[in-house]
N, CA, C and O atoms as a Tripos MOL2 file, in Angstrom:
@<TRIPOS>MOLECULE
protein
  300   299    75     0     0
PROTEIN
NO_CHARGES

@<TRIPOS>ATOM
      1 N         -11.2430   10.7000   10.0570 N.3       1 UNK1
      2 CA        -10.7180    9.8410    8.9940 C.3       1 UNK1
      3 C         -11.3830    8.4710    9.1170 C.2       1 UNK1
      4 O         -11.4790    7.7900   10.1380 O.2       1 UNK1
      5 N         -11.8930    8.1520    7.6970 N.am      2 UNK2
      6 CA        -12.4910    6.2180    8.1350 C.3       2 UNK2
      7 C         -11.4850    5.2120    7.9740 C.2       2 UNK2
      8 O         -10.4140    5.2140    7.3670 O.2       2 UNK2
      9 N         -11.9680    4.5120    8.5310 N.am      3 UNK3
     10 CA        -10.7730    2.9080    8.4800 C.3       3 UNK3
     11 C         -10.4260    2.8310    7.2950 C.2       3 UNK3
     12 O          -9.5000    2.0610    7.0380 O.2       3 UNK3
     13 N         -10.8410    3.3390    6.5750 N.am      4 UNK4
     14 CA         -9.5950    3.1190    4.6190 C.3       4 UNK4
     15 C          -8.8500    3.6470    4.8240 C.2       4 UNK4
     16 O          -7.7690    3.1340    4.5370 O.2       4 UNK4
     17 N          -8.8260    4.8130    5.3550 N.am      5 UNK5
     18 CA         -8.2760    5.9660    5.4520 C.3       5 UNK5
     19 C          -6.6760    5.6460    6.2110 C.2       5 UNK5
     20 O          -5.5080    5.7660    5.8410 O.2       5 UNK5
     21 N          -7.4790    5.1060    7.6600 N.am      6 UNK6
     22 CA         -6.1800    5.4220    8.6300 C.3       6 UNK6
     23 C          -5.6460    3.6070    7.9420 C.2       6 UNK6
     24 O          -4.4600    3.3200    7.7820 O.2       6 UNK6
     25 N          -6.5580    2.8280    7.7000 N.am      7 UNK7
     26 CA         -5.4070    1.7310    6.6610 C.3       7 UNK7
     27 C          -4.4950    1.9470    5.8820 C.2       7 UNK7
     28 O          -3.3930    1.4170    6.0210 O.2       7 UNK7
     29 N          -4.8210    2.8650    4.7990 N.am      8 UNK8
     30 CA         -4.0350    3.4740    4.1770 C.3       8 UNK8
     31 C          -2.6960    4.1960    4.6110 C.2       8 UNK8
     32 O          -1.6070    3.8080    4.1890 O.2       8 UNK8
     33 N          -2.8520    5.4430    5.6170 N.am      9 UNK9
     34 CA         -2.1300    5.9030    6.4510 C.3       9 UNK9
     35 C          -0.6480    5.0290    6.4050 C.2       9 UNK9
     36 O           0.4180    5.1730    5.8060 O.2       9 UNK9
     37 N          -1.3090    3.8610    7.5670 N.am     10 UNK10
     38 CA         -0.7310    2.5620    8.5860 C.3      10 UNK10
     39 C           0.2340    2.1420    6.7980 C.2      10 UNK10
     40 O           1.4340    2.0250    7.0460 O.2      10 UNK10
     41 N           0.0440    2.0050    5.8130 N.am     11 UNK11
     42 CA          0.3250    1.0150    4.7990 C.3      11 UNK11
     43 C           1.6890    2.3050    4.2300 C.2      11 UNK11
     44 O           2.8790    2.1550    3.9530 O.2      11 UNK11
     45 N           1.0510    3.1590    4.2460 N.am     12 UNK12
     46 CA          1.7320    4.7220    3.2500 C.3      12 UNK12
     47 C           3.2240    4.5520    4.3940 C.2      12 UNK12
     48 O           4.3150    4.1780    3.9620 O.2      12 UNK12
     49 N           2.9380    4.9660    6.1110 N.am     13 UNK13
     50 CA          3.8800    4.8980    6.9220 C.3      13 UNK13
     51 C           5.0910    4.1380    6.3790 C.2      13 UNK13
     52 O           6.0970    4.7100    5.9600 O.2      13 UNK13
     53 N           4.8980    2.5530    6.4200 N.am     14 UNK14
     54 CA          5.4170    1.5430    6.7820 C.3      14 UNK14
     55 C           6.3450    1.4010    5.5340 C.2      14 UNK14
     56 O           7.5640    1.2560    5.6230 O.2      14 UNK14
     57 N           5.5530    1.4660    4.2010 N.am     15 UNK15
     58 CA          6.5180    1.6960    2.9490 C.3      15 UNK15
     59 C           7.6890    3.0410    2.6330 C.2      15 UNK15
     60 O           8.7610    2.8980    2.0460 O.2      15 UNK15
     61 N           7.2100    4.1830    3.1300 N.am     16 UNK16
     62 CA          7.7650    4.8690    3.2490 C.3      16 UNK16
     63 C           9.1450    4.7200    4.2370 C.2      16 UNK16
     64 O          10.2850    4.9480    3.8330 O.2      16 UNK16
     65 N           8.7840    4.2690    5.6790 N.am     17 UNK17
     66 CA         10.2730    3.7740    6.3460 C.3      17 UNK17
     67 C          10.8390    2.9100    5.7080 C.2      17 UNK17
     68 O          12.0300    3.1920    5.8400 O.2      17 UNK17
     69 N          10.7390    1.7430    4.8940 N.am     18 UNK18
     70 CA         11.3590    1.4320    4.2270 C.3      18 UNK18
     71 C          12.4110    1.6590    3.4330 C.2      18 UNK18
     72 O          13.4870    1.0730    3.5560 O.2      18 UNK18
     73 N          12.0870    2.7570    2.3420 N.am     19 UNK19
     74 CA         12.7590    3.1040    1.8920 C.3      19 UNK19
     75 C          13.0410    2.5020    0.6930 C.2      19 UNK19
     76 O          14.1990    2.3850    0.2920 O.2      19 UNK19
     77 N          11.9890    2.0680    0.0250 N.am     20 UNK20
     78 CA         11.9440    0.9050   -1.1350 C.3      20 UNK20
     79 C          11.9760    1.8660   -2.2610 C.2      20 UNK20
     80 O          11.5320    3.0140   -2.2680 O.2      20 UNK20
     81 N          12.4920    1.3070   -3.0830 N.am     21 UNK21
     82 CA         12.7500    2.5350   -4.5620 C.3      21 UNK21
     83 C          12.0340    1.4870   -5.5480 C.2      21 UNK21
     84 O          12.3970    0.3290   -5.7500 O.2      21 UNK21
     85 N          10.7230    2.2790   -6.2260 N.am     22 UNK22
     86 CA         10.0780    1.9070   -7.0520 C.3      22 UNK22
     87 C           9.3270    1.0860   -6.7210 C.2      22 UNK22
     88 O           9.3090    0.6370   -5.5750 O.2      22 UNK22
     89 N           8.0890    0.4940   -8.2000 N.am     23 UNK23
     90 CA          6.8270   -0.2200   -6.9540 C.3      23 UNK23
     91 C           6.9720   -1.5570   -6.6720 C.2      23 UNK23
     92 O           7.9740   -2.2640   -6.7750 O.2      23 UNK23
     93 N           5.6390   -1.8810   -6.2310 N.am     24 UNK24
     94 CA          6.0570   -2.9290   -5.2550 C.3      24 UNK24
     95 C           4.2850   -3.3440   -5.2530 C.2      24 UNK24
     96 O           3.3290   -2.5870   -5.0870 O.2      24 UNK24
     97 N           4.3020   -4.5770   -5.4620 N.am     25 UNK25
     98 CA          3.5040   -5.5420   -5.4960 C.3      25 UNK25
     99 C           2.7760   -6.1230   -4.1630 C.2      25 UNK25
    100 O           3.4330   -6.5030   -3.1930 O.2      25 UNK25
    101 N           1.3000   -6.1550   -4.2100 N.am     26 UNK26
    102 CA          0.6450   -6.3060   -3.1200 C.3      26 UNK26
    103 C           1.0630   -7.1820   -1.5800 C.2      26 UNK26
    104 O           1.0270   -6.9550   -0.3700 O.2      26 UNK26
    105 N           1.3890   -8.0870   -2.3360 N.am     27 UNK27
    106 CA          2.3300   -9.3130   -1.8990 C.3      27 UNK27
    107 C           3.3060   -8.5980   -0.9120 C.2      27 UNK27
    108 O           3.3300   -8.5880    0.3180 O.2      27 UNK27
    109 N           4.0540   -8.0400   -1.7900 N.am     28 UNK28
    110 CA          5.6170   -7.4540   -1.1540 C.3      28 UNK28
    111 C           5.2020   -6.0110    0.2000 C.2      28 UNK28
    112 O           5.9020   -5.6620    1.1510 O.2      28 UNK28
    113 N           4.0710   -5.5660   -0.1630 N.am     29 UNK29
    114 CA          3.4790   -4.5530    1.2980 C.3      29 UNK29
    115 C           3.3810   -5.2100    2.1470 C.2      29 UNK29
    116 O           3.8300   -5.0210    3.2770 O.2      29 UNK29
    117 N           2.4930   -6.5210    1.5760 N.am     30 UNK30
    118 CA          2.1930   -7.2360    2.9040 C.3      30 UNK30
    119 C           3.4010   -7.8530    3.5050 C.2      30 UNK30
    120 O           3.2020   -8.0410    4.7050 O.2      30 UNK30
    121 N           4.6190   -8.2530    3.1110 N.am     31 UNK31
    122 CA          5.5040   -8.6450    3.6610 C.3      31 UNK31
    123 C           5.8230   -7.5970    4.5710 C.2      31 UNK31
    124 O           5.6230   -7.6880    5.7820 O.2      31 UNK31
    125 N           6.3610   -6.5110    3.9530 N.am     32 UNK32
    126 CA          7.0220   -5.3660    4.6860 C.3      32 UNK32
    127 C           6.2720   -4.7790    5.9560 C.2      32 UNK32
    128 O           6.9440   -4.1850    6.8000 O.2      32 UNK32
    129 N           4.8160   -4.9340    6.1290 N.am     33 UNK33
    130 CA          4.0570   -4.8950    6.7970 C.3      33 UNK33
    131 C           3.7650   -5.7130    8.0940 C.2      33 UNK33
    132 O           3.4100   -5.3050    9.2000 O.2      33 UNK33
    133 N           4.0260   -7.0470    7.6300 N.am     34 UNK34
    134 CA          3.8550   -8.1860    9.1360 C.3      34 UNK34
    135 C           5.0000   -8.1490    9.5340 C.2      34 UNK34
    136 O           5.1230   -8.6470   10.6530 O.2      34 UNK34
    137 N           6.6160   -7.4670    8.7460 N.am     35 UNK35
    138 CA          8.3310   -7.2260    9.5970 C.3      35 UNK35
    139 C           7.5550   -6.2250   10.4580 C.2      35 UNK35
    140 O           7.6510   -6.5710   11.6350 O.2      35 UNK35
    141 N           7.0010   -5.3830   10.3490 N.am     36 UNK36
    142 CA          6.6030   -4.2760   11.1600 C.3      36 UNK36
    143 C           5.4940   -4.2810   12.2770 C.2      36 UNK36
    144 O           5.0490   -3.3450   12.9410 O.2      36 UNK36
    145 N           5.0820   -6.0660   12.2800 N.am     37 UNK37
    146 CA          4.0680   -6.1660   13.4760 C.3      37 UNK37
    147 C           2.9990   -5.2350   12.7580 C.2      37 UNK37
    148 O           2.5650   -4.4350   13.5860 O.2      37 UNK37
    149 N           2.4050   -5.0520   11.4640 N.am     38 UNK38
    150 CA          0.9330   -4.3750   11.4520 C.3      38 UNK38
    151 C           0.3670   -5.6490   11.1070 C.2      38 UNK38
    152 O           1.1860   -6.5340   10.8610 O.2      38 UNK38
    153 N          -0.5650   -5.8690   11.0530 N.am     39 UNK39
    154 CA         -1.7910   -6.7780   10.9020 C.3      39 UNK39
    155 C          -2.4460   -6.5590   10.0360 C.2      39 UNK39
    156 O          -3.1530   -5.5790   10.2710 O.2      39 UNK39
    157 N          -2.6930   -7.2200    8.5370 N.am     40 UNK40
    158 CA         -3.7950   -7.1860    7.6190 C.3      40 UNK40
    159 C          -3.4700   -8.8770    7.4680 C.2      40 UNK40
    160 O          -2.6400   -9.6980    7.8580 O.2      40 UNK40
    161 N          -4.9130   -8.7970    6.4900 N.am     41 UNK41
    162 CA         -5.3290  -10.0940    6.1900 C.3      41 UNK41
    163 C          -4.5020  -11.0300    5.2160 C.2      41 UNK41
    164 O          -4.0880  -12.1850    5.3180 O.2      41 UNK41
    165 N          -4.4230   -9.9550    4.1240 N.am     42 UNK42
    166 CA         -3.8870  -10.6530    2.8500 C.3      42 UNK42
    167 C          -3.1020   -9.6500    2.0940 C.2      42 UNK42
    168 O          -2.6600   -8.6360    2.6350 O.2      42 UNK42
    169 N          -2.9420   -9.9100    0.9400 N.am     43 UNK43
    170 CA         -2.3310   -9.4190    0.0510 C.3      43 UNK43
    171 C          -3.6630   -8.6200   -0.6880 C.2      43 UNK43
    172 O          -3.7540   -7.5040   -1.1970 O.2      43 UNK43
    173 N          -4.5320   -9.6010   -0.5200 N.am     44 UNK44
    174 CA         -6.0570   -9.0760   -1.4630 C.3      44 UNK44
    175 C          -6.4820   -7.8120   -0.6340 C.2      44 UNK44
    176 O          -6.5570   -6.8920   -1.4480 O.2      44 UNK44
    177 N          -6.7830   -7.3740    0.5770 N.am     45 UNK45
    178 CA         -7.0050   -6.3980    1.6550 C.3      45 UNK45
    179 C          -5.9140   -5.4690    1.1740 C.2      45 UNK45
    180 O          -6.3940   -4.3500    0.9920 O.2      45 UNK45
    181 N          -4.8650   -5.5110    0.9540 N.am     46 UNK46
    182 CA         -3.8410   -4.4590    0.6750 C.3      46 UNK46
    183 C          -4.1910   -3.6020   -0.6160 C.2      46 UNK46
    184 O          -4.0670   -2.3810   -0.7180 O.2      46 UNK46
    185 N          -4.7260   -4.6280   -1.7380 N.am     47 UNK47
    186 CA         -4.6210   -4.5150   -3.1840 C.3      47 UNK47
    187 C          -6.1750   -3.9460   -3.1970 C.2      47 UNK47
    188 O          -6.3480   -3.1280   -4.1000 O.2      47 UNK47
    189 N          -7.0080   -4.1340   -2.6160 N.am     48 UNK48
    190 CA         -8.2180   -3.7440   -2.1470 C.3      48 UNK48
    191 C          -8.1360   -1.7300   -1.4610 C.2      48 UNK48
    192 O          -8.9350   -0.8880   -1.8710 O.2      48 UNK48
    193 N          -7.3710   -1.5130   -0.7560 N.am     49 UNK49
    194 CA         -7.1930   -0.2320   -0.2670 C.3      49 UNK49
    195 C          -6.3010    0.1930   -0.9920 C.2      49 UNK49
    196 O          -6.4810    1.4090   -1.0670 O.2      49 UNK49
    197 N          -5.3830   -0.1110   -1.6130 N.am     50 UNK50
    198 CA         -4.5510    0.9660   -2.4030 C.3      50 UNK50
    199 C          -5.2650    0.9120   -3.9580 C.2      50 UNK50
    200 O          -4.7140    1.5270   -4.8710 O.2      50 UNK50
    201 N          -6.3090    0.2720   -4.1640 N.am     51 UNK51
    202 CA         -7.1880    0.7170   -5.8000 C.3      51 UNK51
    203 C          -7.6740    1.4380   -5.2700 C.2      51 UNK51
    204 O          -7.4420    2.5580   -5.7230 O.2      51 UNK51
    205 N          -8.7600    1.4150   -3.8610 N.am     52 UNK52
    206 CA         -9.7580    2.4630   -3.9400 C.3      52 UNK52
    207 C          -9.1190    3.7330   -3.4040 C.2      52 UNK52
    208 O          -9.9560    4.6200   -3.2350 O.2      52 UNK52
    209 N          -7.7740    4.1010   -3.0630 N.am     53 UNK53
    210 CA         -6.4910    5.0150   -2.6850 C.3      53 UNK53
    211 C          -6.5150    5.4850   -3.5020 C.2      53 UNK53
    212 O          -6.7790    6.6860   -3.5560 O.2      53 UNK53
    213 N          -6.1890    4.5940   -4.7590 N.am     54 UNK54
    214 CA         -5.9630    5.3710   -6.2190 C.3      54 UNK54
    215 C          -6.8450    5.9410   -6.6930 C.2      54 UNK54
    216 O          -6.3070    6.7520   -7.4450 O.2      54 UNK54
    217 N          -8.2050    6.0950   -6.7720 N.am     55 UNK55
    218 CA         -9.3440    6.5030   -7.1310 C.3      55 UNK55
    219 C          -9.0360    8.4590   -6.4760 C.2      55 UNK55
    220 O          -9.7020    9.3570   -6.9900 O.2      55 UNK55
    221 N          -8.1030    8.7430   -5.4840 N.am     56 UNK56
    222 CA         -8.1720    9.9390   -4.9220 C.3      56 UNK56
    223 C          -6.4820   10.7620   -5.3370 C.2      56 UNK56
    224 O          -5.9430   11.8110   -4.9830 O.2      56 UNK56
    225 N          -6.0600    9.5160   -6.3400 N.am     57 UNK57
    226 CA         -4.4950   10.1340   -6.5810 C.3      57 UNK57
    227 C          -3.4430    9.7060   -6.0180 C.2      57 UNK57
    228 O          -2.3630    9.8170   -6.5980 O.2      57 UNK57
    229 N          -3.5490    9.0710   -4.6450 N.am     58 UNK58
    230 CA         -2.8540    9.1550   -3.6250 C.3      58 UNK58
    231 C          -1.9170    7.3930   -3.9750 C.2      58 UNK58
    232 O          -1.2270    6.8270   -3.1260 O.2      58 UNK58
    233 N          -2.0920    7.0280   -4.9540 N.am     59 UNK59
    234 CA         -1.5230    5.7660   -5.4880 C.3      59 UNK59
    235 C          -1.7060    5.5570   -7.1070 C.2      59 UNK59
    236 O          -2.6310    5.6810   -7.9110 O.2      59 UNK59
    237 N          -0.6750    5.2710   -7.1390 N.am     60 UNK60
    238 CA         -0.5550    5.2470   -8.6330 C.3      60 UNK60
    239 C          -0.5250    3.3020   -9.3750 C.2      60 UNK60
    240 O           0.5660    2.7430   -9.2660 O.2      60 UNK60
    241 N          -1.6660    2.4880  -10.0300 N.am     61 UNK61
    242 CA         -1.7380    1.5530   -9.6800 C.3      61 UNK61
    243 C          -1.0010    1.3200  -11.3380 C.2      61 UNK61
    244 O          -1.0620    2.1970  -12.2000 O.2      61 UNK61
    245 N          -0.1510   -0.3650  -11.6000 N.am     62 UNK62
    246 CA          0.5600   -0.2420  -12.5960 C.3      62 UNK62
    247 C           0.1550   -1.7020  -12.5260 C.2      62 UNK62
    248 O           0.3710   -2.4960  -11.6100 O.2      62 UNK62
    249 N          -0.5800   -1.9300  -13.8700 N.am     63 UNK63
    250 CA         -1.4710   -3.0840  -14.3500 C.3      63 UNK63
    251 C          -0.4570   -4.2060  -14.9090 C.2      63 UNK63
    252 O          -0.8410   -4.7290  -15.9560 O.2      63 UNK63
    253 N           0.4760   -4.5570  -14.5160 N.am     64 UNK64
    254 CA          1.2220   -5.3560  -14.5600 C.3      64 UNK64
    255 C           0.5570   -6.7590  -14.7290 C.2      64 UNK64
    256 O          -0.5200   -6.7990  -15.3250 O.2      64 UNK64
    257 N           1.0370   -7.7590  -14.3160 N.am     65 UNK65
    258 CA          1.1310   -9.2230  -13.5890 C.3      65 UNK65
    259 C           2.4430   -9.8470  -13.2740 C.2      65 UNK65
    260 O           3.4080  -10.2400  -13.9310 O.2      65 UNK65
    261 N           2.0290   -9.7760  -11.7140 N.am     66 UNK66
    262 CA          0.9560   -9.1230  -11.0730 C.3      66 UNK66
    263 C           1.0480   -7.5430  -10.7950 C.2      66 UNK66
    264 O           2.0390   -6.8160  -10.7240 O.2      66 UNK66
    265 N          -0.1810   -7.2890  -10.6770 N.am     67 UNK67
    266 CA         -0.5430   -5.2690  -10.5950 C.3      67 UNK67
    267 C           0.8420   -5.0720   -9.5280 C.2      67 UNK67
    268 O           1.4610   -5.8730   -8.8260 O.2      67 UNK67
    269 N           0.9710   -3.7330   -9.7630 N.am     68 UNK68
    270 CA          2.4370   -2.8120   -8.6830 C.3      68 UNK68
    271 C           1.5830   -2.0540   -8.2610 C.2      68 UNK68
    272 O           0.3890   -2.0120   -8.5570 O.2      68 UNK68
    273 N           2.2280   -1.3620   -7.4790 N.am     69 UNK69
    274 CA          1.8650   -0.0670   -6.8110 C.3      69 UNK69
    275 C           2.7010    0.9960   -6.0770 C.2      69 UNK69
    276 O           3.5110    0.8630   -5.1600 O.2      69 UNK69
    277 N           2.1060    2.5320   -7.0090 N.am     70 UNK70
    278 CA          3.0480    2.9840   -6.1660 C.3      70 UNK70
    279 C           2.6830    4.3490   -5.4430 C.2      70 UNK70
    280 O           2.1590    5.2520   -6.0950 O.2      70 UNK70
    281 N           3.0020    4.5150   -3.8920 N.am     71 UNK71
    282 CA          2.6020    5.1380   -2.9650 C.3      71 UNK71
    283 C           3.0360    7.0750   -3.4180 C.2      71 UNK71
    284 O           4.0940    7.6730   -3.6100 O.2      71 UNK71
    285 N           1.9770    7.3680   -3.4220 N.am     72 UNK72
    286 CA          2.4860    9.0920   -3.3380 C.3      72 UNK72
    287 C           2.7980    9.4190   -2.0960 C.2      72 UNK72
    288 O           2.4680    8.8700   -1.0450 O.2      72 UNK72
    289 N           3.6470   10.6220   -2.3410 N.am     73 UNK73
    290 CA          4.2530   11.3110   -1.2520 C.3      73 UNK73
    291 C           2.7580   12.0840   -0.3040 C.2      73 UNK73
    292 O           1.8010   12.4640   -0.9790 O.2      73 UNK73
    293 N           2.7350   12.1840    0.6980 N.am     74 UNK74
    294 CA          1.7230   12.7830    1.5970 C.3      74 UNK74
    295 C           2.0800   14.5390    1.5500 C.2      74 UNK74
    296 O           3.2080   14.9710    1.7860 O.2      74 UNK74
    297 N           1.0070   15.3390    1.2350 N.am     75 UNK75
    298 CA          0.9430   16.7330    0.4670 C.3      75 UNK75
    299 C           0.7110   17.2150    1.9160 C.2      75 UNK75
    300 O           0.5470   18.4130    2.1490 O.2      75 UNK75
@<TRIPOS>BOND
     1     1     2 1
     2     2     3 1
     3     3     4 2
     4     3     5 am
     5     5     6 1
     6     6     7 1
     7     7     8 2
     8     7     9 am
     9     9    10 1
    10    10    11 1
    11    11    12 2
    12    11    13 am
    13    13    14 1
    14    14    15 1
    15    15    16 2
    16    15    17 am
    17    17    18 1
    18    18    19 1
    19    19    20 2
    20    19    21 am
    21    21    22 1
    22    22    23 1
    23    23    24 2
    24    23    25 am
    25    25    26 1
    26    26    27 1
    27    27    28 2
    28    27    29 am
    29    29    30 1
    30    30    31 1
    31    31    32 2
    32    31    33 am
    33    33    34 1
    34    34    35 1
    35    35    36 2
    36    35    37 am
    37    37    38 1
    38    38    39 1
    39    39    40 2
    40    39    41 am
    41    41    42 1
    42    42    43 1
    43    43    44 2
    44    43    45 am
    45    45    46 1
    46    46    47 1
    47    47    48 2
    48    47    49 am
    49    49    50 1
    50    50    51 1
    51    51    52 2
    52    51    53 am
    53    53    54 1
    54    54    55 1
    55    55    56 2
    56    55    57 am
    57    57    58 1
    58    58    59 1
    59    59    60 2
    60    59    61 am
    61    61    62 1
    62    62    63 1
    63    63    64 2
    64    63    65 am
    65    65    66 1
    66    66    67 1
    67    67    68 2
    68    67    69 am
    69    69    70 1
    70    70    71 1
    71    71    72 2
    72    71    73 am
    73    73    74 1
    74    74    75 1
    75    75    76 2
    76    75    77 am
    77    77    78 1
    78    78    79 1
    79    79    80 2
    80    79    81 am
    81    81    82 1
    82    82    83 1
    83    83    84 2
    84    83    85 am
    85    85    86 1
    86    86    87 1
    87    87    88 2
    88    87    89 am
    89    89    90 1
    90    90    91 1
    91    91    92 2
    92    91    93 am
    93    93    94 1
    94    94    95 1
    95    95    96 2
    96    95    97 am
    97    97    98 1
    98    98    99 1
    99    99   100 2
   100    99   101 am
   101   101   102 1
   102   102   103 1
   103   103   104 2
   104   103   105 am
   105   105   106 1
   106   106   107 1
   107   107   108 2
   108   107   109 am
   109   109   110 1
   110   110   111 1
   111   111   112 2
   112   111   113 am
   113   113   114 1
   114   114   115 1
   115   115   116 2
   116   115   117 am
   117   117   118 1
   118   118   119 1
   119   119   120 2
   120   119   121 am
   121   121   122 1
   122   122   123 1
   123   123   124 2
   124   123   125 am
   125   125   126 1
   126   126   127 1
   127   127   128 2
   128   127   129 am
   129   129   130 1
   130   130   131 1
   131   131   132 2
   132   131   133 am
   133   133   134 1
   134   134   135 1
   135   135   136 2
   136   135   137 am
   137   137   138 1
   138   138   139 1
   139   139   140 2
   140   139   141 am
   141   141   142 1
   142   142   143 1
   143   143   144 2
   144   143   145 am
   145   145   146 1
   146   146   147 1
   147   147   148 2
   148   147   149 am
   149   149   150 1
   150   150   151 1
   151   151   152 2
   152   151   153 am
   153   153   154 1
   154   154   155 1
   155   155   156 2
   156   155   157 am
   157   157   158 1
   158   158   159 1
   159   159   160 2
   160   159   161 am
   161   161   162 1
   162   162   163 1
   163   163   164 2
   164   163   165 am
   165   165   166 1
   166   166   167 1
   167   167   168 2
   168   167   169 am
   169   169   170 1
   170   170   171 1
   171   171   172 2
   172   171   173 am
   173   173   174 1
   174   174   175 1
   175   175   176 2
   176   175   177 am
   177   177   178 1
   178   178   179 1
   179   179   180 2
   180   179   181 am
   181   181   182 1
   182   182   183 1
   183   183   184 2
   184   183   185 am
   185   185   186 1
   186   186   187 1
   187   187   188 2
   188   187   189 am
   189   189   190 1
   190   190   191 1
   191   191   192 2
   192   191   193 am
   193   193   194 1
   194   194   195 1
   195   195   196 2
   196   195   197 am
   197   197   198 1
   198   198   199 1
   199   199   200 2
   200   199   201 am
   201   201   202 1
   202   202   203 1
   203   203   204 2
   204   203   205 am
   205   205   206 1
   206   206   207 1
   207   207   208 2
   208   207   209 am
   209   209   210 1
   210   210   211 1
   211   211   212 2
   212   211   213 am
   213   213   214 1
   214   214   215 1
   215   215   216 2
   216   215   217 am
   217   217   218 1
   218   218   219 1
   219   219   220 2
   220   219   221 am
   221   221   222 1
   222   222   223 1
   223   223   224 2
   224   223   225 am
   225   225   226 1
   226   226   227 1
   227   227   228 2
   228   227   229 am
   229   229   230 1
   230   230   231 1
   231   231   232 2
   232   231   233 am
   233   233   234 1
   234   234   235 1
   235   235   236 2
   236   235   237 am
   237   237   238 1
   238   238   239 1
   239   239   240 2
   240   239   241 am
   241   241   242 1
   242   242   243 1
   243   243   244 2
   244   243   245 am
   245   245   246 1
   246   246   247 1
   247   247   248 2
   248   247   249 am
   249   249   250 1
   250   250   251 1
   251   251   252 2
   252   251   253 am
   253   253   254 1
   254   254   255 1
   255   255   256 2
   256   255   257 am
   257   257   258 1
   258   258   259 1
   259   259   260 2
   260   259   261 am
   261   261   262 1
   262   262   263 1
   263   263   264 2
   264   263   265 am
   265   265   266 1
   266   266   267 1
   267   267   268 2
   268   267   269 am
   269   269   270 1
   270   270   271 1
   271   271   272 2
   272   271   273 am
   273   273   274 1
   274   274   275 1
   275   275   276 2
   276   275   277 am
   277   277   278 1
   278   278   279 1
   279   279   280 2
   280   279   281 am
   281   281   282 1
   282   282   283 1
   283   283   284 2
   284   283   285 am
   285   285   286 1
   286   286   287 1
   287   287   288 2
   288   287   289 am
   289   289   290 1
   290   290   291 1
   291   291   292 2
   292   291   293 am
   293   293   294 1
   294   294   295 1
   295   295   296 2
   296   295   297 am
   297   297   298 1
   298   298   299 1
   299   299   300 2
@<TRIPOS>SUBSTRUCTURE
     1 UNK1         2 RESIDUE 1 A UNK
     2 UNK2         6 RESIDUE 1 A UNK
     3 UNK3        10 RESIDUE 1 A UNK
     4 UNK4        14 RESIDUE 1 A UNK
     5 UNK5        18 RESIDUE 1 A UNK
     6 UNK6        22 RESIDUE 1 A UNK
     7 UNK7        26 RESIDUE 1 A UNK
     8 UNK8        30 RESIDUE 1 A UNK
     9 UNK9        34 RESIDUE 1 A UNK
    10 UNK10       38 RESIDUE 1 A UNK
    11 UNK11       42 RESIDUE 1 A UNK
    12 UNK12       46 RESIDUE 1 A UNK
    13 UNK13       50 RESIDUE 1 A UNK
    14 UNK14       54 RESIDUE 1 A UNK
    15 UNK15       58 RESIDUE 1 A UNK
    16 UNK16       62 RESIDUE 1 A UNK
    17 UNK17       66 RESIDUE 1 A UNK
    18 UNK18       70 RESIDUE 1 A UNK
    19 UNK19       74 RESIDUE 1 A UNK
    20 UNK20       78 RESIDUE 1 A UNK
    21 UNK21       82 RESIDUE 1 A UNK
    22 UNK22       86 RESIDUE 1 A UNK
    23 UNK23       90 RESIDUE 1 A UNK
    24 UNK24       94 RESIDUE 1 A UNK
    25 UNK25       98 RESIDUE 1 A UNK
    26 UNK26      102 RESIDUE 1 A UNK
    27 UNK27      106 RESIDUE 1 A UNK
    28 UNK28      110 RESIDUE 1 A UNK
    29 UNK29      114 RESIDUE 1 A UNK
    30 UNK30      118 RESIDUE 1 A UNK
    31 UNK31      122 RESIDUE 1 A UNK
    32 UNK32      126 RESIDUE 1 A UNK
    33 UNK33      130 RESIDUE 1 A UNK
    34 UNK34      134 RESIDUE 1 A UNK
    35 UNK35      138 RESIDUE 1 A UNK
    36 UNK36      142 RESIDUE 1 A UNK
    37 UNK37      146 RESIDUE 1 A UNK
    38 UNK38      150 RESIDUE 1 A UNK
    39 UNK39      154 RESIDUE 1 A UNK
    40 UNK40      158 RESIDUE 1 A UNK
    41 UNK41      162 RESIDUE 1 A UNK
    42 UNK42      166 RESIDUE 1 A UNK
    43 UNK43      170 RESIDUE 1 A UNK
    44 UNK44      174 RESIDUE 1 A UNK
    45 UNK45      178 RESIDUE 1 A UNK
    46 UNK46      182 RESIDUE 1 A UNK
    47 UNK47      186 RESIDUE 1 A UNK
    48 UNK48      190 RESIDUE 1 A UNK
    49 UNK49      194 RESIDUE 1 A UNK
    50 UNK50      198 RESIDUE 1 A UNK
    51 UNK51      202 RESIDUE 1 A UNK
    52 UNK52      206 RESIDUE 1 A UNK
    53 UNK53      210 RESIDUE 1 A UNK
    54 UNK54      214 RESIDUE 1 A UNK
    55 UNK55      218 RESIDUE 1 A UNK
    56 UNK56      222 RESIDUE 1 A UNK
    57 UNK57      226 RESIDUE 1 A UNK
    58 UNK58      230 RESIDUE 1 A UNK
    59 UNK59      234 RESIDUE 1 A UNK
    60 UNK60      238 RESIDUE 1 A UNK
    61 UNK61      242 RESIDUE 1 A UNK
    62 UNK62      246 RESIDUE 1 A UNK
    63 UNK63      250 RESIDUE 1 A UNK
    64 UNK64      254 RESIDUE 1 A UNK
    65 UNK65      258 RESIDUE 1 A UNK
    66 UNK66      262 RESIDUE 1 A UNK
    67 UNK67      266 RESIDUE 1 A UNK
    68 UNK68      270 RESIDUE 1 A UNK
    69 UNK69      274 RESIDUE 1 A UNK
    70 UNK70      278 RESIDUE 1 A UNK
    71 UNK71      282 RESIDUE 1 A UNK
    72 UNK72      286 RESIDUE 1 A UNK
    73 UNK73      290 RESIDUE 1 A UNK
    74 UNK74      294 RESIDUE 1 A UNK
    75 UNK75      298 RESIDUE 1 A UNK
């Protein structure tokens, strides 16, 4: 798996324990993400791996302002 990949993973995990109902804005991963001690850069790095995520299905991106996002279930 490449580093998008297991980023992705690390991002899919963390929302999923959550337990958040409905999407959720780049911003708001990254919050839920540094409660959880993971480490990314920004909000832009998040919004950056879950477009090119979406390109494979695996995120469903919702062109808002600002853009949502929302995580598929792992098949």
């Amino acid at each position: 798996m490449d580093t998008l990949g297991r980023e992705f993973e690390r991002i899919r995990e963390v929302v999923a324990e959550a337990d958040v109902d409905g999407p959720l804005t780049a911003k708001e991963i990254l919050t839920l993400l540094e409660e959880c001690d993971e480490e990314f850069e920004s909000a832009h790095e998040i919004a950056t791996i879950l477009g090119r995520q979406a390109e494979y299905g695996d995120v469903r991106v919702i062109r808002s302002s600002p853009y949502q996002y929302e995580l598929g279930e792992r098949a």
